[in-house]
TORKE-736564 format. One line per 8 residues: number of its first residue (from 1); for each residue x, y negated, z of N, C-alpha, C. Coordinates in steps of 0.2 Angstrom, whole numbers, always signed. Last residue first. Example, Ala and Ser with C-alpha at 12.3 -4.5 7.8 and 13.67 -1.06 7.14 Angstrom:
<recs>
2> +64/+11/+35/+68/+5/+36/+64/+0/+39 ~ +66/+28/+39/+62/+22/+39/+66/+16/+39
</recs>
This chain:
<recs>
304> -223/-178/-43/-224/-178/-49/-233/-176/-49 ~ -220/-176/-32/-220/-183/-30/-223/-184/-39 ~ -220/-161/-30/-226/-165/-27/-224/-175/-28 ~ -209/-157/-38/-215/-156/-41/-221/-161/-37 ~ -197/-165/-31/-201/-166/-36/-205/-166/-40 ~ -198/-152/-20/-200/-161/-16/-201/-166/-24 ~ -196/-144/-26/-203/-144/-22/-205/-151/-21 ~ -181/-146/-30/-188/-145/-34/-194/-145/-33
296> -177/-146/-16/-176/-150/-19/-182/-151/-26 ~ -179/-134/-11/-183/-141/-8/-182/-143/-12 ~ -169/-129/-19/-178/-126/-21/-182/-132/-17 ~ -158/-134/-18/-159/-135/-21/-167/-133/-22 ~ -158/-127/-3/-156/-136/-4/-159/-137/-7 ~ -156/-114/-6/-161/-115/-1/-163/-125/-3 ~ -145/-114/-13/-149/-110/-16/-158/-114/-13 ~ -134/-117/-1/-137/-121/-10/-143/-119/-13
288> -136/-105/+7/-138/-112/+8/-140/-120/+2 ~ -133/-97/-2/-141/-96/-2/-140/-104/+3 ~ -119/-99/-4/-123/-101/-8/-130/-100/-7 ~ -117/-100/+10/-116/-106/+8/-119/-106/+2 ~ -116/-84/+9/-121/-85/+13/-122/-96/+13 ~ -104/-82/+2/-111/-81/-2/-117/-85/+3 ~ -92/-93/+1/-96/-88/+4/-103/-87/+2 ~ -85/-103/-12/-88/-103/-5/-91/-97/-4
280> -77/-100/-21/-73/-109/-16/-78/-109/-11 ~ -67/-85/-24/-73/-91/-21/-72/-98/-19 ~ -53/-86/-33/-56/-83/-27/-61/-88/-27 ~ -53/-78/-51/-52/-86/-45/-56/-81/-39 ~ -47/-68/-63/-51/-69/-56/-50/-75/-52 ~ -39/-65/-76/-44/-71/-75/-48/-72/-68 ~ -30/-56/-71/-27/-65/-70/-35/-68/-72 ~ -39/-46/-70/-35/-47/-64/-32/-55/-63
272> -42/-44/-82/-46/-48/-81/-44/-49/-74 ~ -26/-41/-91/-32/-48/-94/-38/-49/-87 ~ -26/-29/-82/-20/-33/-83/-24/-43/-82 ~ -39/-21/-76/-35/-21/-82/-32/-29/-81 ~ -36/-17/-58/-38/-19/-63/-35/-19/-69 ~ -27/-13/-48/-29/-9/-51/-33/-11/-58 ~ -26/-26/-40/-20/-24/-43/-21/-17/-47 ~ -40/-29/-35/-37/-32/-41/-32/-29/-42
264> -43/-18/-23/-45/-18/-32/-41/-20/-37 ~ -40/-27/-13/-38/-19/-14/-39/-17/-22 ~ -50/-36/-15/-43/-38/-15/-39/-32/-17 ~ -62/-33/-17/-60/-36/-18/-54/-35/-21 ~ -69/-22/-6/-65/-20/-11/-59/-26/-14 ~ -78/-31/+1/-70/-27/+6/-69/-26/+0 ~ -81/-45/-9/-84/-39/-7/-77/-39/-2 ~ -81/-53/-24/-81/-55/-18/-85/-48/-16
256> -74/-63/-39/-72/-54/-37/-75/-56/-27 ~ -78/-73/-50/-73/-73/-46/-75/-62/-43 ~ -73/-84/-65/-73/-76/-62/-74/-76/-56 ~ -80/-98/-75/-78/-93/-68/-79/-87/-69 ~ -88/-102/-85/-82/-106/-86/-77/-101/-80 ~ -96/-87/-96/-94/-89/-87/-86/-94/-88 ~ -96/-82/-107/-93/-87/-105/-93/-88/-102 ~ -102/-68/-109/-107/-74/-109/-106/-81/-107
248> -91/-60/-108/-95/-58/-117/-101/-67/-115 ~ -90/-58/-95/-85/-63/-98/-88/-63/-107 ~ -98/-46/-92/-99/-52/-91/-95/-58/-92 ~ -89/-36/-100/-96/-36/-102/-99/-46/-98 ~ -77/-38/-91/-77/-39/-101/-83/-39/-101 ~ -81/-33/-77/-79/-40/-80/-79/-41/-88 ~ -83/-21/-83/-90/-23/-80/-89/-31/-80 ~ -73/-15/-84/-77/-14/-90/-84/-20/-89
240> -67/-16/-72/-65/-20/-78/-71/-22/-84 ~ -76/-9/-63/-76/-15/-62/-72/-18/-69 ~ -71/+6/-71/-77/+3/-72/-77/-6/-70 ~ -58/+5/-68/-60/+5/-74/-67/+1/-75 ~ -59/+4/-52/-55/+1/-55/-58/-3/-64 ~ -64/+20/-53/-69/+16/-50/-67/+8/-52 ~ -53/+27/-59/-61/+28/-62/-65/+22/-59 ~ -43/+24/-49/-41/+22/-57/-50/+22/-60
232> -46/+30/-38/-46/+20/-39/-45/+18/-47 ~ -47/+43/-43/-55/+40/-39/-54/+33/-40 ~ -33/+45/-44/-37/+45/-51/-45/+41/-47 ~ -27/+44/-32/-28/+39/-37/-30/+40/-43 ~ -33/+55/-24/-36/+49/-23/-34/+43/-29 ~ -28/+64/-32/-35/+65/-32/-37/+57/-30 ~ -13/+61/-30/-17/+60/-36/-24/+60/-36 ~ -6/+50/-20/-11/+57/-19/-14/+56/-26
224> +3/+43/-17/+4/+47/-22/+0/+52/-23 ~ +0/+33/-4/+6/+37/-4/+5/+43/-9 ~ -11/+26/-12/-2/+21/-10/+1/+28/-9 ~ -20/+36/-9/-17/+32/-18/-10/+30/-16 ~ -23/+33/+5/-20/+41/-1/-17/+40/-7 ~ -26/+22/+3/-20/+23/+9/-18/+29/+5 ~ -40/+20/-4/-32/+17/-3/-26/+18/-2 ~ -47/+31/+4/-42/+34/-3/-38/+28/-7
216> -48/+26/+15/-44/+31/+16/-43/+34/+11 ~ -57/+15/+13/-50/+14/+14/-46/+19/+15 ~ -68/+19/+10/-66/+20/+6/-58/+18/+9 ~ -76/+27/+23/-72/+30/+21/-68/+27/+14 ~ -86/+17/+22/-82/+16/+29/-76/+19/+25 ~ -95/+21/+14/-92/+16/+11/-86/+16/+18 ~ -105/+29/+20/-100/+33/+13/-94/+27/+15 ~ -112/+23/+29/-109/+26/+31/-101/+27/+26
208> -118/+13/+19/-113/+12/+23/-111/+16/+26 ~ -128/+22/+14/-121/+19/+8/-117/+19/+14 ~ -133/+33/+25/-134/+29/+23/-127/+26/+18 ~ -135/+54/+25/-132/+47/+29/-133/+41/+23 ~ -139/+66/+24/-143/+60/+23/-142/+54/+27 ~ -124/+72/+27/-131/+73/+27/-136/+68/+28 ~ -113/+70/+37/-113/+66/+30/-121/+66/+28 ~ -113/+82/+45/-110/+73/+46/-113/+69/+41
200> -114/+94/+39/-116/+91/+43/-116/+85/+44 ~ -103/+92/+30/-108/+91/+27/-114/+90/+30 ~ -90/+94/+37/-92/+88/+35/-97/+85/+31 ~ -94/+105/+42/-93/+101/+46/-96/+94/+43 ~ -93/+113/+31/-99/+112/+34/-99/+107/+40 ~ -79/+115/+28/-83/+109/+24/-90/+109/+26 ~ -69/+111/+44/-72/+115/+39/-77/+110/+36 ~ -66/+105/+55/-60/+109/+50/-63/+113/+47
192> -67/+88/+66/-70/+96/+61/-66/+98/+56 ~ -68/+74/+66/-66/+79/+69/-70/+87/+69 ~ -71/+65/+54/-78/+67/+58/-73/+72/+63 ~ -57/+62/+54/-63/+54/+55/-69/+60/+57 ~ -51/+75/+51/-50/+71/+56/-53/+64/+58 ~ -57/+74/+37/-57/+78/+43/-58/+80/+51 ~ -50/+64/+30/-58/+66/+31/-60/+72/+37 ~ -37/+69/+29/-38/+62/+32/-47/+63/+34
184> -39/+80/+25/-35/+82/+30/-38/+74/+34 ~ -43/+76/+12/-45/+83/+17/-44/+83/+22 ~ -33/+68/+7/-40/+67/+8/-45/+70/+15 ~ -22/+74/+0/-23/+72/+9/-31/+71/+10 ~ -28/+88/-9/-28/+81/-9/-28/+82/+1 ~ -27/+100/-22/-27/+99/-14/-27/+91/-14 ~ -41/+102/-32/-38/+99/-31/-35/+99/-25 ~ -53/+116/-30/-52/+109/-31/-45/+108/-31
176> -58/+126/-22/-63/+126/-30/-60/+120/-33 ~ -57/+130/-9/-53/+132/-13/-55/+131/-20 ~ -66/+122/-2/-68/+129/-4/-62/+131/-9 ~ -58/+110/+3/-60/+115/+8/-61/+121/+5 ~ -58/+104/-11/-54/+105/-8/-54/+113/-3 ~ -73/+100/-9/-70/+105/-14/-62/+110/-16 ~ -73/+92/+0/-76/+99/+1/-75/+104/-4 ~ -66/+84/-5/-64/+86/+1/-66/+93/+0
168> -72/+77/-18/-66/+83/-19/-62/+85/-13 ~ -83/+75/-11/-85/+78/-13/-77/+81/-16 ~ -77/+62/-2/-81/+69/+1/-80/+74/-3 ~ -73/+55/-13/-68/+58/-5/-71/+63/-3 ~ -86/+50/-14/-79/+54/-22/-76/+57/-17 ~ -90/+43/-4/-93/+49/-7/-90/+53/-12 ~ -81/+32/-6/-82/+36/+1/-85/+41/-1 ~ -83/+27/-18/-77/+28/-17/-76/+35/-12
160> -97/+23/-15/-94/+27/-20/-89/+31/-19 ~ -93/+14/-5/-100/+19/-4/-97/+27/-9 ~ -87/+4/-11/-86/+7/-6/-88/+12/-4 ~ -87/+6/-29/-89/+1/-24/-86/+7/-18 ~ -87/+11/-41/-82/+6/-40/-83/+3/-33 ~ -106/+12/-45/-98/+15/-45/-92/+10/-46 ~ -118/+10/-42/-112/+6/-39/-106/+9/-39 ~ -130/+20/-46/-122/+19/-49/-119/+19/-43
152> -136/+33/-36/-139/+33/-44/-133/+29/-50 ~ -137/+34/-23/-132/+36/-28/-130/+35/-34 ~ -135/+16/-23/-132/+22/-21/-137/+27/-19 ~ -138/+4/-36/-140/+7/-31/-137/+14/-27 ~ -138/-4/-47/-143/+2/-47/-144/+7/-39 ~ -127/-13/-51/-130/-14/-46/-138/-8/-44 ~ -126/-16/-70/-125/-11/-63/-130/-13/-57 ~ -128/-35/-72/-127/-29/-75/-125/-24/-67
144> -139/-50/-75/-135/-43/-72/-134/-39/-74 ~ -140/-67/-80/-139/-57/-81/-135/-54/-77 ~ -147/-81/-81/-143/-78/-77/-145/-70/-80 ~ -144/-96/-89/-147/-91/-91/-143/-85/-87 ~ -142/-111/-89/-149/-109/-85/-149/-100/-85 ~ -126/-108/-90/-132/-113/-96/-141/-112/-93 ~ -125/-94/-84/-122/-99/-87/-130/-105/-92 ~ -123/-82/-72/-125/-89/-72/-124/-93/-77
136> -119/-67/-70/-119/-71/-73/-124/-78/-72 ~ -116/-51/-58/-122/-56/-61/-116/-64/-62 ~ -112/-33/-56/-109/-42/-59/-113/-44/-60 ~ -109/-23/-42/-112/-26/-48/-110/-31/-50 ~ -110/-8/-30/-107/-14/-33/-111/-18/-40 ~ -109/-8/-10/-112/-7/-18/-107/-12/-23 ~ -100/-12/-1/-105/-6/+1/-108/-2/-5 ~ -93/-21/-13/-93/-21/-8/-93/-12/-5
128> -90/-29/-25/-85/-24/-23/-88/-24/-18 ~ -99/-42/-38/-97/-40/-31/-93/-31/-29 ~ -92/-54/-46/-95/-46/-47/-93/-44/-39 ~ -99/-68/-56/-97/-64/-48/-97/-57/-51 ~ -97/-81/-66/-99/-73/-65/-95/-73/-57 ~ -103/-99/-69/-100/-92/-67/-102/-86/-65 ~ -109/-116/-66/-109/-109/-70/-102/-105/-67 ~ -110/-121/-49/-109/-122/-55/-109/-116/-59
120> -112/-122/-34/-117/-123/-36/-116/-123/-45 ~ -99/-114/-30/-100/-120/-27/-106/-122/-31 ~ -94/-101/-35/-92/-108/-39/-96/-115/-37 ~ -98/-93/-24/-94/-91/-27/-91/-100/-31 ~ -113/-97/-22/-109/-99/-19/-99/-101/-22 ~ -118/-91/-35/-119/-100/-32/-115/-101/-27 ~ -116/-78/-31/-113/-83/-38/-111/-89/-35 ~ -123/-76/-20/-114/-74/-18/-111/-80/-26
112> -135/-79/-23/-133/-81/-18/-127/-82/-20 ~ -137/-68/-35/-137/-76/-37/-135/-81/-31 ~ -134/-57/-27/-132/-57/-31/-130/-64/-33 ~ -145/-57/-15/-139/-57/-14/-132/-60/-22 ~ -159/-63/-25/-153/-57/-24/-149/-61/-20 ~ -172/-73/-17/-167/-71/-21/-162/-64/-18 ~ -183/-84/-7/-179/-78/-10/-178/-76/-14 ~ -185/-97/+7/-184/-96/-2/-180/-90/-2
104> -196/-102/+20/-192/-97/+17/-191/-98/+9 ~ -199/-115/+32/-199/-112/+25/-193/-105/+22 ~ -196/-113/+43/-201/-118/+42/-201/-118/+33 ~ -195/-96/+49/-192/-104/+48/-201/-109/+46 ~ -202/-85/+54/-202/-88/+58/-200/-96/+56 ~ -212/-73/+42/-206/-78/+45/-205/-82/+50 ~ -222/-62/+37/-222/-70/+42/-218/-72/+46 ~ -219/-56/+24/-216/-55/+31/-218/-62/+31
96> -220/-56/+9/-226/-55/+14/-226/-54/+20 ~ -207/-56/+4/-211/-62/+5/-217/-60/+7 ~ -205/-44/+6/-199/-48/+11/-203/-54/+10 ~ -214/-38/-3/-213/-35/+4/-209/-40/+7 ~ -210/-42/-17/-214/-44/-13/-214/-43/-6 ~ -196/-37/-16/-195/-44/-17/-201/-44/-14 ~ -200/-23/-18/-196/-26/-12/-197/-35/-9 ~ -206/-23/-32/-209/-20/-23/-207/-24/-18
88> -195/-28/-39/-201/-31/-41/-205/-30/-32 ~ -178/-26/-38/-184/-24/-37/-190/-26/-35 ~ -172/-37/-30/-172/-38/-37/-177/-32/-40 ~ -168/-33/-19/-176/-38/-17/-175/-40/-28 ~ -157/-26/-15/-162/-24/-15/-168/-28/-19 ~ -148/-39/-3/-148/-34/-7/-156/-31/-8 ~ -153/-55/-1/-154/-51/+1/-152/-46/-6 ~ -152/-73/+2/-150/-69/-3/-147/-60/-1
80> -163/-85/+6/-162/-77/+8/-157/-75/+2 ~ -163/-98/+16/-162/-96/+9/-159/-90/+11 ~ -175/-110/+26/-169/-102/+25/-168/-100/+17 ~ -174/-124/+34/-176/-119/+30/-171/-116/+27 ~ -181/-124/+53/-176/-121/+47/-178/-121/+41 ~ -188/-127/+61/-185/-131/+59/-182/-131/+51 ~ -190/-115/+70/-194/-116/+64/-194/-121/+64 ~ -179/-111/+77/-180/-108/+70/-185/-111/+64
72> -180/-120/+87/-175/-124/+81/-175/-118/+75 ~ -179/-112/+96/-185/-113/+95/-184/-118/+90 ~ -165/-108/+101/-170/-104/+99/-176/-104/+95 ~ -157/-122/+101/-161/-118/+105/-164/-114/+100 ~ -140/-122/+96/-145/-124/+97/-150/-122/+101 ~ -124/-118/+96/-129/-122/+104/-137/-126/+102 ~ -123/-114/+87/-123/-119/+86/-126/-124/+92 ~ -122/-99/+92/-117/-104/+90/-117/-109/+87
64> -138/-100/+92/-135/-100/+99/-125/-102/+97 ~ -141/-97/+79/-140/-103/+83/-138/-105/+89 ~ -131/-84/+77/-130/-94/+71/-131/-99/+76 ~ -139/-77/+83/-132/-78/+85/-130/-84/+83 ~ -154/-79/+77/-153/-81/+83/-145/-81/+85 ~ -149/-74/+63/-151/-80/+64/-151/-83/+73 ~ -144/-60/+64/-140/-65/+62/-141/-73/+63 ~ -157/-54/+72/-151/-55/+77/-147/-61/+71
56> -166/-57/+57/-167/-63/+65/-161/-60/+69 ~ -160/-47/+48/-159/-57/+48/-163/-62/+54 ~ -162/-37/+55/-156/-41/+57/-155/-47/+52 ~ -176/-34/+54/-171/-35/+62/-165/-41/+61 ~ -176/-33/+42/-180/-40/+45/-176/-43/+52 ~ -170/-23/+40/-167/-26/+35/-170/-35/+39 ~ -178/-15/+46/-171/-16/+50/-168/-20/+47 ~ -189/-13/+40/-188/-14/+50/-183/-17/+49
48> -185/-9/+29/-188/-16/+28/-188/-17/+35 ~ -175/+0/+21/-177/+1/+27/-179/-9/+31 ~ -166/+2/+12/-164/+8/+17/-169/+5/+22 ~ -171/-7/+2/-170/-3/+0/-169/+5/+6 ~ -166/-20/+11/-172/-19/+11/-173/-10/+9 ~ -151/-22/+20/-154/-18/+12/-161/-17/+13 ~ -145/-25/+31/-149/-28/+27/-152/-28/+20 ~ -135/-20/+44/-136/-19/+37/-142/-22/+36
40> -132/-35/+57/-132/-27/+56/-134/-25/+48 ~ -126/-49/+58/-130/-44/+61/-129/-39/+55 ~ -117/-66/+63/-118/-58/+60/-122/-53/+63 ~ -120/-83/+61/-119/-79/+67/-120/-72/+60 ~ -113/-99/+65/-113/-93/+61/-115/-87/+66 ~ -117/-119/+64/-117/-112/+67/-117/-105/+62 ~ -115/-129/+57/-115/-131/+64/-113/-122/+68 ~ -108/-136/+42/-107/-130/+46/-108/-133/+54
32> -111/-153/+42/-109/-148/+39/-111/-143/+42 ~ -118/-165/+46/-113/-162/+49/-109/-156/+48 ~ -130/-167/+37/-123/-174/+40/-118/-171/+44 ~ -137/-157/+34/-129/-161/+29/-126/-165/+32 ~ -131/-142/+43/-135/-149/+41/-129/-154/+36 ~ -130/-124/+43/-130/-131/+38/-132/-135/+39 ~ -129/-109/+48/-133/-115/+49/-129/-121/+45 ~ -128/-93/+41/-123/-100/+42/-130/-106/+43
24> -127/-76/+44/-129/-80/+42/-127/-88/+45 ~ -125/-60/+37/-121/-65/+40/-128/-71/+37 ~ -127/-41/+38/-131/-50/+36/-127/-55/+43 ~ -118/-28/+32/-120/-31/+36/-123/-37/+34 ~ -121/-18/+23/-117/-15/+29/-119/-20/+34 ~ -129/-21/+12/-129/-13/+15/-125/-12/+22 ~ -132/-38/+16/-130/-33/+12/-132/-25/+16 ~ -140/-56/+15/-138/-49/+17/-138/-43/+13
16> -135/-72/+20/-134/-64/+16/-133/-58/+18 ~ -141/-86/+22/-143/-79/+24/-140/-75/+20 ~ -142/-100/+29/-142/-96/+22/-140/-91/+26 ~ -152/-116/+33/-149/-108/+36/-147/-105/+31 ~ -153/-132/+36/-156/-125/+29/-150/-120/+36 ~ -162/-146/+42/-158/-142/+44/-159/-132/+38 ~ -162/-163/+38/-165/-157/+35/-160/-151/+38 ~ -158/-176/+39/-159/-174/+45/-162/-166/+45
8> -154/-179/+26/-150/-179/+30/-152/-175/+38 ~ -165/-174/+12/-164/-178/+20/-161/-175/+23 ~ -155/-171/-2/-160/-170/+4/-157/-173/+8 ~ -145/-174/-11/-151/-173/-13/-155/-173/-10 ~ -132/-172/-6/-135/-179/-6/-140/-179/-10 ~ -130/-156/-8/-132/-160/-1/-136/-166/+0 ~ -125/-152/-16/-132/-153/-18/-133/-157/-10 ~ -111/-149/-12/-112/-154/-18/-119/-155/-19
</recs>
């Protein structure tokens, strides 16, 4: 929808990266989507190498699925919407990387997945992912709430969930706990039958690791594990509390985007499960908006 704002021959990228993975989408306007490509975790927060690594694997796959050539990077201009970089440190650090595009613009993850989420218009997101959080967009005025990062919140999120599973695993294991399948289901992912096993394994391991494991206390919830459904009920809870708190600022939109997502909503409080709409686009379309729009601004300030 911002498209007919910029030159038609202007090629943008968008870029989203998260704790698990950075996808990224080539854009021209006269053609729409020409290329996508995926790469590897992108949390600045675990690791600026590997957060830079893999928004060039993501950027060089896009282009090569766009048949373009390689050297069509610095053509580009790129909209970053990266986990972490809401943190004053970070944000500078990513902008003091010598890029490769022909322009770089950056932002959360968070403002990216919005703009996306409602196509360039007001609205709340609340992401479910690896982490979790809600950011708002209304009237010029954007807020976030949560998003603090694993382990300190993102309770409700993937990471979390997977860490809740450890932790009444192991408590299981010492006889200090709840039985729960968990145990047994946790067990058999790192193949080991004791709680040093699985503490072995887990030890200074990354969100994504945590977050792999939360489909195993869906599956335990559906078949009547209480341990794992009171962890969907407490995690559940919070993402409601966290919709009420972002619906307090009007958002005309809700929407819910992450792997949680979907598994979530039928836990949710009743009220904010109907007010969810599904995205109309992909977060990595909104930093492509995101990317449109700040030309667009640059190209006003200099004519002004």
């Amino acid at each position: 929808m911002m498209a007919k704002s910029v030159s038609e021959d202007q090629l943008f990228i968008g870029i989203d990266g998260g704790g698990t993975k950075c996808r990224a989408t080539i854009y021209s306007v006269k053609q729409g989507v020409l290329g996508t490509g995926l790469g590897g975790p992108a949390n600045p927060l675990h690791g600026l190498e590997r957060t830079l690594e893999s928004i060039m694997v993501s950027t060089q796959l896009a282009l090569r699925d766009a048949g373009l050539p390689l050297e069509t990077v610095h053509q580009l201009y790129a909209g970053l919407g990266l986990a972490g970089v809401n943190l004053p440190s970070l944000y500078d650090k990513i902008m003091e990387w010598d890029h490769p595009f022909k322009q770089m613009f950056l932002t959360t993850d968070l403002h990216t997945a919005c703009i996306g989420a409602h196509e360039g218009s007001d609205g709340a997101v609340i992401i479910t992912g690896t982490g979790s959080c809600g950011f708002s967009c209304v009237a010029g005025h954007t807020t976030n709430y949560g998003g603090h990062g694993f382990a300190l919140g993102d309770k409700g999120s993937g990471a979390w969930m997977g860490l809740e599973a450890i932790k009444n695993a192991l408590l299981d294991l010492d006889g200090l706990g709840e039985k729960t399948e968990l145990t047994d289901v946790i067990c058999q992912h790192f193949s080991v039958d004791n709680a040093m096993g699985i503490v072995e394994q887990m030890s200074g391991q990354p969100s994504s690791s945590f977050a792999k494991l939360a489909r195993y206390v869906f599956e335990a919830a559906k078949n009547n594990d209480q341990v794992a459904i009171e962890i969907v009920k407490e995690g559940a809870n919070y993402v409601s509390k966290l919709a009420h708190r972002l619906l307090e600022n009007n958002p005309p939109r809700l929407s819910m985007i992450g792997g949680l997502a979907e598994p979530l909503n039928c836990w949710l409080d009743e009220d904010i499960a109907k007010r969810v709409e599904a995205p109309i686009q992909p977060p990595e379309m909104g930093a492509v908006y995101f990317a449109q729009q700040s030309v667009l601004e640059q190209n006003q300030e200099v004519s002004l």
